[in-house]
N, C-alpha and C positions, 0 to 999 in steps of 0.2 A: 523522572530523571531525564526522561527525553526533551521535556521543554526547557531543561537547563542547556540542552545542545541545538536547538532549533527552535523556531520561533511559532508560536499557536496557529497562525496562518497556515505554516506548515505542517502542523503536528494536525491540521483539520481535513488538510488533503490527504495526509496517508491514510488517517481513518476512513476516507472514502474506498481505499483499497478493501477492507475489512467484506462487504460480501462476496469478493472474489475468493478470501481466502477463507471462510465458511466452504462454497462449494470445493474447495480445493481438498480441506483437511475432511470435508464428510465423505467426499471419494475418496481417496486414497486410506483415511482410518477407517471409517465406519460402512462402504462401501456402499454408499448411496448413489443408485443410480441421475447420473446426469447427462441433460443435452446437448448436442453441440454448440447452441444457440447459450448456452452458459457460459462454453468454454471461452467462446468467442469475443461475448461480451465481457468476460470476467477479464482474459487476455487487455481486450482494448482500453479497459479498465488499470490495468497495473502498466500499459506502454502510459496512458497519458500521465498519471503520477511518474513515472520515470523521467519524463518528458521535463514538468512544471519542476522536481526535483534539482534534476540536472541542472537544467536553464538558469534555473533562481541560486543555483549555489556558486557561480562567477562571480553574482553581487557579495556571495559572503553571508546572504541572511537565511540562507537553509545549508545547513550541517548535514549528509548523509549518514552521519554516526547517528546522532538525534532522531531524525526518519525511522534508522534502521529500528530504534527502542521504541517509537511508538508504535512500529509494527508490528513486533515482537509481544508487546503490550496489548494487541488486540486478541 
């Protein structure tokens, strides 16, 4: 459903967010301890998707709605 709102290019980059949000959802549910050097990266990790999202959605060919389901999706 998400690549009926955003294009596979971009439905490739949010799946790059997916190990940030492993560490995110194993601390916070499963309370698996994590590093800083996790946070950090997982962080720098979901600014640059936010980044190529943003950017690329002035042209029109990434949907944020779309994004949002493939994230949800992971």
């Amino acid at each position: 459903l998400g690549l009926k709102y955003t294009s596979a290019s971009s439905a490739t980059t949010m799946i790059g967010i997916e190990p940030f949000m492993v560490v995110f959802m194993g601390y916070f549910f499963f309370k698996n301890k994590t590093s800083k050097m996790d946070w950090v990266l997982g962080a720098l990790t979901f600014i640059g998707v936010l980044i190529v999202a943003w950017s690329s959605q002035q042209d029109h060919s990434i949907n944020l709605f779309g994004c949002f389901l493939v994230i949800v999706s992971t």
